[in-house]
N, C-alpha and C positions, 0 to 999 in steps of 0.2 A: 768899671764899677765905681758911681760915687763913693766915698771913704767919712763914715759917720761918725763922731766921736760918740762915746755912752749916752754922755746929757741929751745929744741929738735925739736917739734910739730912744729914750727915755722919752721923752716931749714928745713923739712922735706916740707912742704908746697910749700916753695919756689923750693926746688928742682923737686918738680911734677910740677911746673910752665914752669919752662926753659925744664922738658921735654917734655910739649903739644906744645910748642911754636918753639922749634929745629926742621929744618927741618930734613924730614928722608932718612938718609945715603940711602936708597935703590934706593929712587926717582933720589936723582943724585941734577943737577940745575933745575932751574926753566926752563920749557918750552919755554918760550917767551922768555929767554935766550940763547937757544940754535940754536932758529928760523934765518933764514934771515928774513928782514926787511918784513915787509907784508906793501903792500899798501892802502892806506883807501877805496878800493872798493875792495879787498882782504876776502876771508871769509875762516875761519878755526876751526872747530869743534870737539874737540877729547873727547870722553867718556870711561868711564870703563865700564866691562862689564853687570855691574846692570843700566848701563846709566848713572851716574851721569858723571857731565861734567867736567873734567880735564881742558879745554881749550877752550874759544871761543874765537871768534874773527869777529864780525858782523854776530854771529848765527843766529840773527833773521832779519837779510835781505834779502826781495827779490831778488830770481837770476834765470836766466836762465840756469837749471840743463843740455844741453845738452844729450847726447848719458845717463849719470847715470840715467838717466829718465825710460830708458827700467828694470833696478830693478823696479820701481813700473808694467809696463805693467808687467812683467814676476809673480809676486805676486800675482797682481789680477788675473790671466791667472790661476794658481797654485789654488787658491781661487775657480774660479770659475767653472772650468771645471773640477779640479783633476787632481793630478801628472800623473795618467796612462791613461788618455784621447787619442784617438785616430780620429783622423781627418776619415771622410769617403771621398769616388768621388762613386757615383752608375753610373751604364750600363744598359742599358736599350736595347730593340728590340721591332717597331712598328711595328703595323699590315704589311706596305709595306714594311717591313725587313729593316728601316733603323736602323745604329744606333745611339743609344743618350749618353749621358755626360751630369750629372749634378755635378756641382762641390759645393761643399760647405766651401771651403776655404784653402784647407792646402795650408800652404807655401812650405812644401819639397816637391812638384811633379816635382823630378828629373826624369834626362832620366832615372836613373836606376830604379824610380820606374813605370814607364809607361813600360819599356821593361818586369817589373814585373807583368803588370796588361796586359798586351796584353798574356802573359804566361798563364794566369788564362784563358784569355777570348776567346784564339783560339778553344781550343776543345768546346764550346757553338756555334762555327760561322765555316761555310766555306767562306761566301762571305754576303756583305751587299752593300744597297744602297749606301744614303746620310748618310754622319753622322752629326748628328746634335746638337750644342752643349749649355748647357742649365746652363746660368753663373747669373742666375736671383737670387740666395740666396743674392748675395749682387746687391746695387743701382749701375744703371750705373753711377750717377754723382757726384763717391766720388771724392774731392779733399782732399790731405792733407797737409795744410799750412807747408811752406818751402822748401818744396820739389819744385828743379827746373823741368825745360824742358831737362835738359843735357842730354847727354846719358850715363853719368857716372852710376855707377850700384846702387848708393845711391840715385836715382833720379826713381828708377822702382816702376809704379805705380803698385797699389793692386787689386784684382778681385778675382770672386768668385772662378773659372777653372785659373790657370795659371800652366806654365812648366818651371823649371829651372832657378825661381826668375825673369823672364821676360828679362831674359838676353840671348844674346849667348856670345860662346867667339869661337873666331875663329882667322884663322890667313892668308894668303897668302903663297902659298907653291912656288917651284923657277919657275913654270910657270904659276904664277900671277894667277892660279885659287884658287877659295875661298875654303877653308878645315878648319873643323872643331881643336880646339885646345886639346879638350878631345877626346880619344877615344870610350866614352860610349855616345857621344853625335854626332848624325848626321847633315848634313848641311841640313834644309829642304826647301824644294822650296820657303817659306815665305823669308827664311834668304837670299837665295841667292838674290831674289829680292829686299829686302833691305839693306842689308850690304854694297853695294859702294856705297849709297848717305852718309856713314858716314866718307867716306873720310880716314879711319885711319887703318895703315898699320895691326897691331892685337891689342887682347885684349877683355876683358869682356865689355860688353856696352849694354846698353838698347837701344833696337831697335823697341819696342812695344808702342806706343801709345796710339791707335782705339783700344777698347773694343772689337770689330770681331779680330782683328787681332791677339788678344790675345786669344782667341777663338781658331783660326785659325792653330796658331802656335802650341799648346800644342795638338790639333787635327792630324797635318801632324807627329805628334813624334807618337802619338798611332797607325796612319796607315801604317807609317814605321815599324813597330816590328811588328807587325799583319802581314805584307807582307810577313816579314821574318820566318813567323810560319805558311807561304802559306792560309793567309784567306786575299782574293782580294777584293774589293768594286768597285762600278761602277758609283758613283757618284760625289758629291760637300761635301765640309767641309764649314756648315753655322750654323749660327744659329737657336736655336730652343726651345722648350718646352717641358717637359717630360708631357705625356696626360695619362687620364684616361684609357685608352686602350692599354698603353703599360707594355712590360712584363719587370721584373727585371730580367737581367742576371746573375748580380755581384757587389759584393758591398767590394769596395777595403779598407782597414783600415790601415789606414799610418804604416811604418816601427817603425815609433820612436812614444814613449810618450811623453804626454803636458811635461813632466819635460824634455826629450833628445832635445827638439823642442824648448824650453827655454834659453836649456842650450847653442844652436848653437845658437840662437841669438843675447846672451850675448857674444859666446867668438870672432864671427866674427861681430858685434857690425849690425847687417843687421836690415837695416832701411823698406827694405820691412817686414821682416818679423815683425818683433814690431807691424806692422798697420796694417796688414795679421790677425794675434791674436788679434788686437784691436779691426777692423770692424767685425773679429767673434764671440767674445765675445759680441757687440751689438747685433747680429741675435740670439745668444744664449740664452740672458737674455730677448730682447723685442722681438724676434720675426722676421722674415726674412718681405724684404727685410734690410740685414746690413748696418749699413749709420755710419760716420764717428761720429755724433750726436750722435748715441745709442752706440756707442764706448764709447765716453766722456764721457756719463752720466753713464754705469758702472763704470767708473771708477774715476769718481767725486762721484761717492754714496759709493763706496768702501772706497776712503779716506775717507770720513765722518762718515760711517757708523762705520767702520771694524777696523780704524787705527787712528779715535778721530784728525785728521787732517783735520781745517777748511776752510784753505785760500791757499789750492795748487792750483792754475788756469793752467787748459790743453784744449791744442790746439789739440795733437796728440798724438800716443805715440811711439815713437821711440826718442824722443829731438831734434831733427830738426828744428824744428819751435821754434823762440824767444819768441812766444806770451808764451812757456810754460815756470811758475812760481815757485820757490817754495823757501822755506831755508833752513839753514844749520841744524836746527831743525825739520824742517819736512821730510830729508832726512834721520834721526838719527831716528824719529819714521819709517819709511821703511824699514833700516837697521836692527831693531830691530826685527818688524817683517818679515823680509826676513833670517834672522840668519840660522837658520833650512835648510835651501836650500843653503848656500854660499861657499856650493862644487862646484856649477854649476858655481858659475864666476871662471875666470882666475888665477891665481899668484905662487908666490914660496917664498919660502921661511918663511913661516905663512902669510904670507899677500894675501888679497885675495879680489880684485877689479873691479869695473867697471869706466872706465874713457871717457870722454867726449870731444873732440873739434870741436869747430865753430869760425869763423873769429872773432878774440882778446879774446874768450874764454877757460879755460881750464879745466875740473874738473876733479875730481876722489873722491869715495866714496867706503868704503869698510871694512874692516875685519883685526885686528891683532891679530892672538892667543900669549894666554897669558898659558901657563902650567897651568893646574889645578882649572885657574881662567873661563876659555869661553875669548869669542872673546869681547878686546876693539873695539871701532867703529872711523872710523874717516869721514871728508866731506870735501875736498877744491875744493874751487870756485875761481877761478883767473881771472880777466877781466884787461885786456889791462895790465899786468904786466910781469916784467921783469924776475922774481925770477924762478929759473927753479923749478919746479913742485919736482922732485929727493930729490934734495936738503932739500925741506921741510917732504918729504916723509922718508928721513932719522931721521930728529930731531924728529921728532913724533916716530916710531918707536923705535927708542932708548932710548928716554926717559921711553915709556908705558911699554919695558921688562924692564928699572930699575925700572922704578914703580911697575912692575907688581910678582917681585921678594920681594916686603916687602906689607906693608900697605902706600900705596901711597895716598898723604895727597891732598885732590881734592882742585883745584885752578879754581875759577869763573873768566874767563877774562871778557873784556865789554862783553857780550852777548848782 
């Protein structure tokens, strides 16, 4: 054993002093160094990958999470249906050869999947009555706060049977008649009847309001492609109820999985769809009719239950609605457990996010891989501020791969 005199022991002491205490070369500057200015209603959250918090900045204030909101719906969706969940629509044939639709909620019943299901359905049918169509798994009287009357396509309400997000998109061809803008999607007698009271030359827009009409609409697409695979009907497209005396013909099972179904609502930010999965996941958990209510409460018992989050308050889920609450810590427990799945959002470069705006809001919450280490997390929340979002998106990043290239020394800002 070397033999130290005190002064040694001493010196030695001090020099393990100034090492705990020097900051480490890897980290770089200090964060809040490198930041623009954040303003006092500003909220910034940065963690490493075990969580612990590099960076707050009014972590634990309430804010209105906009669009980052849909990570929580898409989690609990993932929770509680299963990654490879598949949405049904069943076909039905009554006694008087009508036939029926009953829908139970998928959001993707695109044209291409009804050209798909009239495919299935023509060798079962030469010709049918009425079709009747049976949208009773959800209430007729959901509303879902924030959501306007516009006919913007962020404004398309939700139902149990719907075609093509409740949208059309169409355009005006050079003699002023109305033509569809896709070609896998037809003009149908509903559209053309409504399309000029919107006044607006082309474009995606909701043109659904009336629960029949919605009905209506996704009814005239299935007896268009039926027409075209020569099975005629002789009847009306109304509403109806599947009865004890009718026969199952078919039972159609969505293209995509709950995680593909997810992942397009996260990367086109679609506000129908978020509340599509919300009110189904009610019918699911309590039982049909689906109501906006048995949405919530799944997913108010989910934070409570699953994710030890006390005080998130939701209105809906898509973020639309201001009533919905939460912070920059309780977005960081989401994150955390949303990890596992955060292929499905968007990004490049290692970074990988969901972001949010509403009038003077701006968020984004998301993902930085770190080599070797897993994914740092971050949360900005911006109200009524100048600072471009970019900007702050760079000093975080850059800082967390120098941090994230040593043992980067965690810094508690105010939380």
């Amino acid at each position: 054993m070397v033999k130290r005199s005190p002064l040694a022991w001493a010196l030695i002491a001090l020099w393990c002093i100034f090492r705990a205490a020097a900051p480490n070369p890897a980290s770089g500057a200090d964060l809040s160094e490198l930041l623009p200015e954040l303003s006092p209603g500003d909220v910034l959250l940065v963690a490493d990958s075990d969580g612990d918090i590099l960076y707050g900045h009014n972590a634990n204030r309430m804010y209105t999470p906009a669009s980052t909101l849909k990570i929580l719906t898409a989690l609990a969706a993932l929770h509680h249906f299963g990654a490879s969940y598949r949405f049904k629509t069943e076909f039905y044939l009554d006694p008087e050869q009508n036939l029926k639709i009953k829908g139970y909620g998928d959001p993707l019943l695109t044209s291409e999947a009804w050209e798909q299901i009239a495919l299935e359905l023509a060798p079962a049918l030469e010709q049918f009555g009425n079709l009747l169509v049976d949208d009773s798994y959800f209430s007729s009287h959901i509303v879902i706060p924030g959501r306007g009357n516009s006919t913007n396509p962020y404004d398309a309400p939700v139902g149990a049977l719907c075609a093509n997000f409740n949208t059309v998109f169409y355009r005006y061809d050079k003699k002023g008649r109305i033509v569809s803008a896709e070609p896998q999607t037809p003009i149908t007698p509903l559209a053309r009847e409504k399309i000029p009271a919107l006044e607006i030359e082309k474009g995606r827009y909701t043109f659904l309001r009336d629960r029949n009409e919605i009905g209506r609409y996704a009814g005239e697409l299935l007896v268009h492609f039926l027409n075209r695979r020569g099975v005629s009907h002789s009847g009306n497209i109304r509403p109806g109820r599947i009865g004890t005396t009718d026969r199952l013909l078919y039972t159609y099972r969505s293209g995509f999985s709950m995680e593909t179904v997810v992942a397009k609502m996260l990367t086109y930010s679609n506000n129908f769809m978020a509340n599509q999965i919300l009110v189904s996941m009610g019918a699911h958990i309590y039982g049909p009719p689906g109501t906006l209510e048995k949405g919530i409460s799944v997913l108010d018992r989910y934070c409570r239950e699953e994710l030890r989050l006390q005080h998130v308050q939701l209105a809906e889920g898509s973020g639309i609605s201001r009533r919905n609450q939460l912070s920059a810590m309780d977005m960081l427990g989401i994150l955390r457990s949303f990890a596992k799945y955060r292929h499905l959002l968007t990004g490049e470069g290692g970074i990988r996010y969901k972001s949010g705006t509403l009038a003077g809001i701006r968020t984004r919450a998301g993902y930085i891989e770190v080599p070797d280490q897993g994914p740092y997390y971050f949360v900005i929340f911006l109200k009524d501020s100048e600072i471009d979002i970019e900007d702050i998106m760079k000093a975080v990043a850059g800082h967390i791969h120098r941090a994230g290239s040593g043992s980067a020394e965690k810094k508690h800002g105010d939380v």
